[in-house]
C-alpha positions in Angstrom: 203.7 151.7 57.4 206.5 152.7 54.8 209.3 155.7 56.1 209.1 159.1 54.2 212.6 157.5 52.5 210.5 154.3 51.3 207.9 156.7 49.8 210.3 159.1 47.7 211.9 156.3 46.3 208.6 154.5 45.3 208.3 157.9 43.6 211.1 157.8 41.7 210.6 154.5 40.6 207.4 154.8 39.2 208.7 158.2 37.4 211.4 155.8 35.7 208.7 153.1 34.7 206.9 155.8 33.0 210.0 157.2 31.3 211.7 153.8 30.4 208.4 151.6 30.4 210.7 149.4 33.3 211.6 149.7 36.8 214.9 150.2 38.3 216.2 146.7 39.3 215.2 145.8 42.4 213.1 148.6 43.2 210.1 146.7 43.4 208.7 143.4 44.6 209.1 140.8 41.3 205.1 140.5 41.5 204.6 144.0 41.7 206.9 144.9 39.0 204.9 142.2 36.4 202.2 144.1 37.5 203.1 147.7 37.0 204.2 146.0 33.2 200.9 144.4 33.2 198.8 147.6 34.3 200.5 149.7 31.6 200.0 147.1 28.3 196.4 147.4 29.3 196.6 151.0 29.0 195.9 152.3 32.2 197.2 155.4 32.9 198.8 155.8 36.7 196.7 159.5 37.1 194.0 158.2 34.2 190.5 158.0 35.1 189.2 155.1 36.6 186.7 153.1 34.1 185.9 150.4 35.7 182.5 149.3 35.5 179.7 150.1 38.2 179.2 147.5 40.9 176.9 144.6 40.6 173.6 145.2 42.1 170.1 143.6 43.1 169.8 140.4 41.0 173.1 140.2 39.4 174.7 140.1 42.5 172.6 138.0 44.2 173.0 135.1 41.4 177.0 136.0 41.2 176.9 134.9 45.1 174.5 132.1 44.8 176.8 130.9 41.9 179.9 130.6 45.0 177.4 129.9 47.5 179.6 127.0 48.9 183.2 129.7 49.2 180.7 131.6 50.8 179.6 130.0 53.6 182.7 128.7 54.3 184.6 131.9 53.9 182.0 133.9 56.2 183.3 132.4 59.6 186.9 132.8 58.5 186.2 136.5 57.4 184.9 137.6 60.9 187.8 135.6 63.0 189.9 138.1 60.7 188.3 141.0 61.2 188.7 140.6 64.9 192.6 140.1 64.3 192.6 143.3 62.4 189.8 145.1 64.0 191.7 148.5 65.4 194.1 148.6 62.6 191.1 150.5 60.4 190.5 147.2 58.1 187.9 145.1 56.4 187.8 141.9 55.0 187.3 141.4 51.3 186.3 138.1 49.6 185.8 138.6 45.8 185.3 135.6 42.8 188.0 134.6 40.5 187.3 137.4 38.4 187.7 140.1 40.9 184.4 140.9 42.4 184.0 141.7 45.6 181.4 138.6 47.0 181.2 139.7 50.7 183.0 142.3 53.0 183.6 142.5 56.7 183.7 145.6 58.7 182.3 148.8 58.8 185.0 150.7 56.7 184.5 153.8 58.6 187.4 154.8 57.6 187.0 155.4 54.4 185.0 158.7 52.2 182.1 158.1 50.2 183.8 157.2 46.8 186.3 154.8 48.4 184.0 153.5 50.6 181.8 152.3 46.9 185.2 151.4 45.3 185.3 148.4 48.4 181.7 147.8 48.6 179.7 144.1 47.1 179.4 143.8 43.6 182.7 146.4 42.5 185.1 144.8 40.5 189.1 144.9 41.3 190.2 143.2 38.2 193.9 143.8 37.5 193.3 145.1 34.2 190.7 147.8 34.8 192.2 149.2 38.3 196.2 148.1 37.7 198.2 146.6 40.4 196.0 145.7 43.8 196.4 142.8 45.9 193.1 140.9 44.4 193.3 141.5 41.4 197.2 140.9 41.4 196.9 137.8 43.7 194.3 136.3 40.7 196.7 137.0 38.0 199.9 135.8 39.9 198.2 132.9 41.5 199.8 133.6 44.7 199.6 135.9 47.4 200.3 139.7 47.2 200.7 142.7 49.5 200.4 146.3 47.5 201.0 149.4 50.0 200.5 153.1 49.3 201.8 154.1 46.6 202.5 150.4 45.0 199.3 150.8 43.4 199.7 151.3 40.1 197.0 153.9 40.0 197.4 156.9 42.3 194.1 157.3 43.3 194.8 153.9 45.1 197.4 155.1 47.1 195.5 155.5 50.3 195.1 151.9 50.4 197.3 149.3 52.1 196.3 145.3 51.1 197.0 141.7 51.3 195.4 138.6 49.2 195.6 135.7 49.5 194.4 133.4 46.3 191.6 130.5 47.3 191.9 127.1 45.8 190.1 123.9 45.0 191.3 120.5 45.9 191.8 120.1 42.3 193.9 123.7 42.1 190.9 125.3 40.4 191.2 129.2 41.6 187.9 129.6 43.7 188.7 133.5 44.6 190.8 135.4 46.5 190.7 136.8 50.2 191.6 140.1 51.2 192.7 142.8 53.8 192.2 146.3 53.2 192.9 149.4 55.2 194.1 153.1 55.2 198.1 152.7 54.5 198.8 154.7 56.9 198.0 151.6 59.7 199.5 148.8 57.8 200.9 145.8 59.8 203.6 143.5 58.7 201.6 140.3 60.0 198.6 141.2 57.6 199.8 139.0 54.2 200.3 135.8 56.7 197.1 136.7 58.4 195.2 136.1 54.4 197.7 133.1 53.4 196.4 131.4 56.9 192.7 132.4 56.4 193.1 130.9 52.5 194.3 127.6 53.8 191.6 126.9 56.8 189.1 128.0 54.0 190.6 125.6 51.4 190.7 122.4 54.1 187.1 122.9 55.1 186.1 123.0 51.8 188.1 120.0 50.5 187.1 118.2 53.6 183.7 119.2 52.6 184.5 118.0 49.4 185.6 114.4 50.2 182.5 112.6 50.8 182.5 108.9 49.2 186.4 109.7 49.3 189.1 108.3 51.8 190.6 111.2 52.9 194.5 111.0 53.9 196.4 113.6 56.6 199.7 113.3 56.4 202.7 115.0 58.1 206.5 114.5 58.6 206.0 114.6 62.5 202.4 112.8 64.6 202.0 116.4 66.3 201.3 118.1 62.7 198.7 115.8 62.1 195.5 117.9 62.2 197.4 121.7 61.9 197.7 123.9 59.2 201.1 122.4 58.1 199.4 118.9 57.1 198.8 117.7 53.6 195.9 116.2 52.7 194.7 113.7 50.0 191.7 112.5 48.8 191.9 109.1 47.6 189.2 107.3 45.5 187.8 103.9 46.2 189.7 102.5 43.4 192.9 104.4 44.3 193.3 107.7 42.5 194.5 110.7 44.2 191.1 113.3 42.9 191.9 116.1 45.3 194.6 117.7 47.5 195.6 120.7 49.5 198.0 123.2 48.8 200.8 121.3 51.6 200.2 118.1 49.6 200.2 119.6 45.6 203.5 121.4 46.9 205.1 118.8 49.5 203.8 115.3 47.3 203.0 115.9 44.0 205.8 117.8 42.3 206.6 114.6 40.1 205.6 116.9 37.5 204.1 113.6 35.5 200.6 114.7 33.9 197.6 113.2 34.7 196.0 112.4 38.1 198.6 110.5 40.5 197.6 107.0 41.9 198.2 106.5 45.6 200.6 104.3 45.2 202.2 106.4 42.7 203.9 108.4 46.3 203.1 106.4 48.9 204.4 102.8 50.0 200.5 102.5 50.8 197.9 100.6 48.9 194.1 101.6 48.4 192.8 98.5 50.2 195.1 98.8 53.3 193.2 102.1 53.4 189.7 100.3 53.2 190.1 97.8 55.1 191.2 100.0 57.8 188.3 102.2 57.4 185.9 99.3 58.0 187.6 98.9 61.4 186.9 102.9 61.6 190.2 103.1 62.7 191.9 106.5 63.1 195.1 105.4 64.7 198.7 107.3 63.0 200.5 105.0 61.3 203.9 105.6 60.1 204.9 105.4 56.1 207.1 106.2 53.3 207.0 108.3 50.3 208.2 106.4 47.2 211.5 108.6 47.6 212.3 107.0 50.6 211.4 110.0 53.2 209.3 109.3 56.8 206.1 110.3 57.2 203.0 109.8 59.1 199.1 109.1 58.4 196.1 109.6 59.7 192.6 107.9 57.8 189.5 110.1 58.0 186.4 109.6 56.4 182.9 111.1 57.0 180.8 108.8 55.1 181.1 104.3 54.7 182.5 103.4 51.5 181.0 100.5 50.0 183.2 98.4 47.5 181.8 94.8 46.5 185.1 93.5 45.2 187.2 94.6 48.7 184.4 93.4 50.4 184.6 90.1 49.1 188.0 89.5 48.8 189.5 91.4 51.7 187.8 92.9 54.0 183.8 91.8 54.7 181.4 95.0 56.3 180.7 94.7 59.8 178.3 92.3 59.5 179.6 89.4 62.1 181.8 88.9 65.4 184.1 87.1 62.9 184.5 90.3 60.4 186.3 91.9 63.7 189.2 89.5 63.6 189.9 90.4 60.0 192.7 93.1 60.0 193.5 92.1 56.5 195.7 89.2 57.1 195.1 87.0 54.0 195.1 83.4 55.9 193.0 84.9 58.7 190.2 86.2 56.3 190.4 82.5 54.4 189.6 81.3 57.8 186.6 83.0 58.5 185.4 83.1 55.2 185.2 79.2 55.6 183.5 79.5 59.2 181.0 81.4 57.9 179.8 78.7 55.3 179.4 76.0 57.9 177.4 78.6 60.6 174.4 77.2 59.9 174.6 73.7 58.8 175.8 71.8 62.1 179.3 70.8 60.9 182.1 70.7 63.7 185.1 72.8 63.6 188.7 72.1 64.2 190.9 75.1 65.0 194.5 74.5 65.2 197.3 76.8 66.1 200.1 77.2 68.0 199.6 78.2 72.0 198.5 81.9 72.0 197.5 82.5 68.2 193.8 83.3 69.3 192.3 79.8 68.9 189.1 81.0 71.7 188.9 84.3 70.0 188.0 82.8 66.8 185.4 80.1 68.4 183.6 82.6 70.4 183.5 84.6 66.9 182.2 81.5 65.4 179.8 81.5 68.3 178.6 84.8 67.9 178.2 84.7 64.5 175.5 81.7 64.3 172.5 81.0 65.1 173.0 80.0 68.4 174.5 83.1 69.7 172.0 83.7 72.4 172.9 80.5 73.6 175.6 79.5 76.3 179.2 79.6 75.1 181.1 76.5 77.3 184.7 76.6 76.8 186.7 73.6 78.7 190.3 73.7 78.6 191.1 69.8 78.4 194.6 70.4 79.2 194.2 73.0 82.3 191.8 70.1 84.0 192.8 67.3 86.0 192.3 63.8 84.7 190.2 62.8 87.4 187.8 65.5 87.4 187.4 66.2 83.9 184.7 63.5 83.1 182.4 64.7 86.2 183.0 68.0 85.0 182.1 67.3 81.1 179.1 64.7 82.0 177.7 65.4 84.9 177.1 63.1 87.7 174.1 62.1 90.5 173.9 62.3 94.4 176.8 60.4 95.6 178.3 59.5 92.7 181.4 59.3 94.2 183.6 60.2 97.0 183.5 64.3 97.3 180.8 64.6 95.4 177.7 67.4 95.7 174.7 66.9 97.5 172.5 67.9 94.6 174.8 66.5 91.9 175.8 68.4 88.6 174.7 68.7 85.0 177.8 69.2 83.7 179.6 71.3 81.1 177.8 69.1 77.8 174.4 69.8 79.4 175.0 73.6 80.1 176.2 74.0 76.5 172.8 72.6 75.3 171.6 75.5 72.9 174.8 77.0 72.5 178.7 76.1 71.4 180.6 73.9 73.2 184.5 74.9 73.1 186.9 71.8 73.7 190.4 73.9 73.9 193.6 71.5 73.9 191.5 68.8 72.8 194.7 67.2 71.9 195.2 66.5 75.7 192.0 64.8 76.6 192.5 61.1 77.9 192.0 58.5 75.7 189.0 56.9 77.7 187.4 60.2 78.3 187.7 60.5 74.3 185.5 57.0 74.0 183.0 58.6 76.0 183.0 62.3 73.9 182.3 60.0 71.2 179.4 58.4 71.8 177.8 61.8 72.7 178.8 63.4 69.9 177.2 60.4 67.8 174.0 60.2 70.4 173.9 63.4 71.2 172.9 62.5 74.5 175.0 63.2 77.7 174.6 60.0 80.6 175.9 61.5 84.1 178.4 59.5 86.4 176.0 57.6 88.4 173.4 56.2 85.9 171.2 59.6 85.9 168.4 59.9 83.6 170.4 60.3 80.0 169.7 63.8 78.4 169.2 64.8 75.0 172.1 67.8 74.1 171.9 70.0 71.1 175.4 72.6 70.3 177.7 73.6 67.8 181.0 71.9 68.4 184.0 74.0 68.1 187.6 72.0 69.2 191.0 73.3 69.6 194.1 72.2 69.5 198.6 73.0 69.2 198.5 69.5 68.5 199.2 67.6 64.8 195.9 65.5 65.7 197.0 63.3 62.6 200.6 62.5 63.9 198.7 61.8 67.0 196.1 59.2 65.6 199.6 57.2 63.9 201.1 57.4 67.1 198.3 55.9 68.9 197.7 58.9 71.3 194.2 60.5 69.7 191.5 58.0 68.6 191.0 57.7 64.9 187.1 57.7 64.9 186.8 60.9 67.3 189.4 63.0 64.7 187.1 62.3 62.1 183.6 62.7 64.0 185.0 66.6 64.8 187.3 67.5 62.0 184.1 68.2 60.2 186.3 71.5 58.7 190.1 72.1 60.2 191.5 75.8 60.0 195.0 76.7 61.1 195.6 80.0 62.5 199.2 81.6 61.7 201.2 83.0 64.4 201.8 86.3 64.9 204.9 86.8 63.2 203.8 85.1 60.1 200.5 87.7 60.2 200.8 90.2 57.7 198.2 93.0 59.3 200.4 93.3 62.5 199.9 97.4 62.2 195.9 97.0 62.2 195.9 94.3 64.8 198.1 96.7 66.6 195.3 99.2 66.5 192.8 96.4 67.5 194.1 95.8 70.5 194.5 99.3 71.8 191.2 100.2 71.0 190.2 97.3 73.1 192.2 98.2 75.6 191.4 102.3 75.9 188.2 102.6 73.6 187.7 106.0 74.3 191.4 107.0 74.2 192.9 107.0 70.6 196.2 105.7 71.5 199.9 104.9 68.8 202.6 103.3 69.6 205.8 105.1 68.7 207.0 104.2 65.2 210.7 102.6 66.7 208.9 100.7 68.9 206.4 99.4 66.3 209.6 98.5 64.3 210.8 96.2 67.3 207.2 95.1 68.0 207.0 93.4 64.3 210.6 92.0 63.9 210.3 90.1 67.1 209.4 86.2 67.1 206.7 86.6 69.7 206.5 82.9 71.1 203.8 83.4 73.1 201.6 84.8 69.9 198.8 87.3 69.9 198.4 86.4 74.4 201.7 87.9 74.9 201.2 90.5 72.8 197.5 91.3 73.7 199.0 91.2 77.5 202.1 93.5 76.5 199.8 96.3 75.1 197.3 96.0 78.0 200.6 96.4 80.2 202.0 99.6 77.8 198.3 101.2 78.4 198.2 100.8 82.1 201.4 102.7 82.2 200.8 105.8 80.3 200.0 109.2 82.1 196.6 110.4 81.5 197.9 113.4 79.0 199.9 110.9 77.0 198.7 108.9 74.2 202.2 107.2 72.3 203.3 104.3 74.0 207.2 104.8 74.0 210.0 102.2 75.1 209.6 103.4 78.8 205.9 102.0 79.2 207.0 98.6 78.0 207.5 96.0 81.1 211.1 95.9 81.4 211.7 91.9 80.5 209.9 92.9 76.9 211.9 95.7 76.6 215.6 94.0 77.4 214.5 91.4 74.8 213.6 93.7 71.9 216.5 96.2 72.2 219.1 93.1 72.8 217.3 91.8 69.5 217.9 95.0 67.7 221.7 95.1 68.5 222.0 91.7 67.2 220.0 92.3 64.1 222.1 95.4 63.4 225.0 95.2 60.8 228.3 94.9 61.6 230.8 97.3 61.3 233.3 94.6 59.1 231.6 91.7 57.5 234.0 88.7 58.1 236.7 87.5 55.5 235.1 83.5 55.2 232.2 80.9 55.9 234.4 79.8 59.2 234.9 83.3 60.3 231.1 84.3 59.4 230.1 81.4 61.6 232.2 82.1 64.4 231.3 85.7 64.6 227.7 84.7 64.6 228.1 82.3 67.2 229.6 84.8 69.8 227.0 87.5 69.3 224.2 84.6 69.5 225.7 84.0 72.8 226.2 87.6 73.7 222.6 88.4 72.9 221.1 85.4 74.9 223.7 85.9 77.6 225.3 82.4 77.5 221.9 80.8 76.9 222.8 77.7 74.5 219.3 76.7 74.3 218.0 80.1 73.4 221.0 80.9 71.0 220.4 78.0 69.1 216.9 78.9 68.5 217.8 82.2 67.9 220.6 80.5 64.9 218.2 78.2 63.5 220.3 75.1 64.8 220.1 72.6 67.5 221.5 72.8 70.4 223.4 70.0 69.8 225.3 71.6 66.8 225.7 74.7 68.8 227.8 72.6 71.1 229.7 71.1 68.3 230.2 75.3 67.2 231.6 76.2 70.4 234.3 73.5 71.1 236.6 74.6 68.8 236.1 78.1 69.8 236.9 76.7 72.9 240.2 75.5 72.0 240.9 78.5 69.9 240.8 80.9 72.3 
């Protein structure tokens, strides 16, 4: 409400506009001042007569809503959560087109006589250039929002009247129509303009959300917490990588390049499209941290309401969800080849060779393998050739009778080959099987019948094959230790699995994991941590860091869903922050090659804590040469 000293000079001012056709500097609000300008080159005439046209009625109105049917019903909810705000303030709700019609009110305007009461009904018209300066039709002109109290108005007969707009806007910034508060001035409240400009953004996201469908639809904010608040931005992306819509956080926080044209995504973010899809066939909603192409942090949430189908992704990246294998593709490009290949031997009996180094998923893949073929309802036998004893491992793999030896069962055993019959067999580490044990494999494998220990009745065996191994089985044929004729009877097709830190979807498998781990939780990882978590070597592969995450889960509180450097076992954690000092630049880079090396040693040693055999890995040299490095340093010091 403005002070008896706020109202005189209001008079005043407006006297001076009409004698000098300007305003006192300052006197007025910049918008209201264009206004007043505006109002008065369309000849109105502050104490004129009003002649505005009479409201829309009947049909006319009813087709003028139906043509904003969608602002509408979005608006309606907004409108009475509003009025509830602003209920004993004497108030309604307004919501008029772009060309000033009032669409829909809310509230019983009690307050007001008869002629006012018409003046704010559906169907009248508050077009700047018929009733001068008003918050809707001001806020349509200015494109912003507007608050007009009192004796603002440009006409007098307005002056009862306090208001706030707000304008609505597409994802597109089309001007959809403005929201409104009006109420006697005489119980105006200073909140009322950020009450509008709040109501005008929830009604713009629901409607761009609405919007989005076939779209991949992008929430982005500096900090994870403003992920999902009114303070986001968010971007609808098409298929093929144009940015088609935005909100008003994202037009005035993203795009201000001020190129023409419609941005590409990659145009301001260090995103591409297809990361995008191929983490929206996993349906994966987990933040992920990014860049704009300025350099500045941000974070990212995917959202999507409806599948988006692209052939050419499909094919080349990421397959639909069609298979067991499709879930180990996080769009790593080796990984993908891999299944790909799988896939084309499912059904036509060839044997598969996976190699790897220990930990890289090798059983993952072949139970994928499994699952994905034709004999998925059958048994899947894995036998870990290395894990079982010598002695054991032929009774286990073929079976034997009654008393086929010493410590044998009563009632005999089939053995593993038998109780794979139907399904996959998985020989893990079949690198490490003996070499007369691997005579034996043969002959089944060529027979396909299995002969228990003991001279049992033989018995015909049908399964997909599926062998692993860390092994170079070729550098073990030339050294004797793998038989020549059993490589070649089950390298039917040989894939090689990268190791983790050669995998270039490390985020998405991040994400994997965790859902695995909590599938009804949606849980991040902190973006420093993440950091460390991708930089580090991880010799143990995707076993250690599948068993670190299922660790980091156990350990978070049931209100907390980041996993932060205190929920990581403290033997991982030592090891990635002593690998971050070490990877962090020196203050002085040194003067020569002997210096360089020397300083290089010492913190390799630091870091491992006297470790040679760990520093040297960490170098890149032998340990050997280390040892030749430190003598001198030795004598030096």
């Amino acid at each position: 409400m403005r002070t008896p000293a706020q109202t005189t000079a209001i008079r005043k001012t407006r006297q001076h506009f009409m004698d000098h056709g300007c305003c006192p500097p300052g006197a007025l609000d910049a918008r209201l001042e264009r206004s007043w300008a505006r109002s008065y080159q369309a000849g109105l005439l502050p104490s004129g007569r009003l002649q505005a046209p009479d409201n829309l009625s009947g049909q006319a109105l009813a087709q003028m809503r139906a043509r904003h049917h969608k602002l509408l019903a979005y608006s309606a909810p907004v409108m009475e959560y509003l009025f509830e705000q602003v209920r004993h303030t004497h108030s309604i709700v307004v919501l008029a087109d772009p060309c000033g019609t009032l669409m829909h009110t809310y509230g019983d305007g009690y307050f007001l006589g008869k002629a006012e009461r018409v003046a704010l009904a559906a169907g009248a018209t508050w077009d700047e250039a018929l009733r001068g300066t008003n918050a809707i039709g001001t806020a349509l002109v200015e494109a912003a929002p507007v608050e007009v109290h009192g004796s603002e108005h440009y006409l007098e007969r307005n002056g009862f009247l306090t208001c706030a707009a707000s304008p609505i806007f597409s994802g597109t910034g089309q001007l959809l129509g403005v929201i409104d508060i009006s109420g006697e001035h005489t119980h105006s409240h200073p909140h009322t303009l950020g009450l509008v400009s709040t109501a005008a953004r929830i009604i713009e996201n629901q409607l761009l959300c609405a919007s989005s469908q076939r779209h991949l639809r992008l929430h982005l904010h500096t900090v994870p917490e403003g992920i999902g608040t009114l303070g986001e931005s968010v971007l609808i992306v098409s298929e093929d990588g144009w940015i088609v819509a935005a909100n008003r956080c994202a037009r005035e926080q993203l795009l201000t390049t001020g190129q023409p044209g419609t941005p590409r995504l990659e145009d301001v973010l260090d995103i591409r499209v297809d990361d995008l899809l191929i983490q929206l066939q996993r349906r994966s909603t987990m933040l992920r941290p990014l860049r704009l192409r300025d350099g500045r942090p941000w974070f990212a949430q995917l959202r999507a309401d409806t599948t988006i189908v692209r052939p050419v992704v499909q094919s080349a990246i990421a397959p639909p969800l069609s298979d067991a294998l499709s879930t180990l593709q996080h769009g790593d490009d080796r990984i993908s080849r891999a299944a790909d290949k799988a896939r084309r031997i499912l059904h036509k009996n060839i044997p598969l060779l996976i190699q790897g180094e220990s930990g890289v998923g090798k059983e993952w893949f072949a139970r994928a393998v499994h699952d994905s073929s034709t004999k998925h309802q059958g048994p899947f036998v894995a036998v870990n050739c290395a894990a079982m004893p010598e002695q054991l491992i032929e009774a286990e793999l073929f079976g034997y009778t009654q008393g086929a030896f010493t410590g044998a069962k009563r009632e005999g055993r089939p053995g593993l080959l038998r109780e794979a019959d139907g399904g996959t067999l998985f020989l893990d580490e079949i690198g490490d099987m003996p070499l007369g044990l691997q005579t034996r494999l043969l002959r089944v494998l060529q027979e396909r019948v299995v002969t228990p220990l003991g001279g049992g009745k033989p018995a015909a065996v049908d399964f997909n094959l599926v062998c692993a191994t860390h092994r170079n089985l070729r550098d073990e044929v030339q050294r004797g230790m793998f038989r020549s004729d059993l490589y070649y009877r089950i390298n039917g097709l040989t894939l090689e699995l990268p190791p983790l830190r050669e995998r270039t979807d490390f985020e998405a498998l991040t994400e994997s994991l965790l859902h695995d781990e909590a599938p009804q939780r949606c849980i991040n990882v902190a973006p420093d941590v993440l950091a460390a978590f991708t930089r580090h070597d991880w010799p143990g592969n995707l076993r250690q860091y599948a068993s670190v995450m299922r660790t980091a889960c156990a350990m978070l509180d049931d209100g907390e869903n980041t996993i932060e450097w205190h929920h990581i076992a403290d033997d991982i954690r030592e090891e990635l922050q002593r690998r971050q000092r070490y990877s962090a630049p020196a203050p002085a880079l040194p003067q020569n090659l002997s210096e360089l090396s020397r300083t290089a040693v010492q913190q390799a040693l630091e870091s491992c804590r006297g470790n040679v055999s760990q520093a040297a890995r960490l170098l890149g040299i032998s340990r050997q040469t280390l040892y030749r490095k430190i003598g001198p340093m030795r004598t030096t010091t």
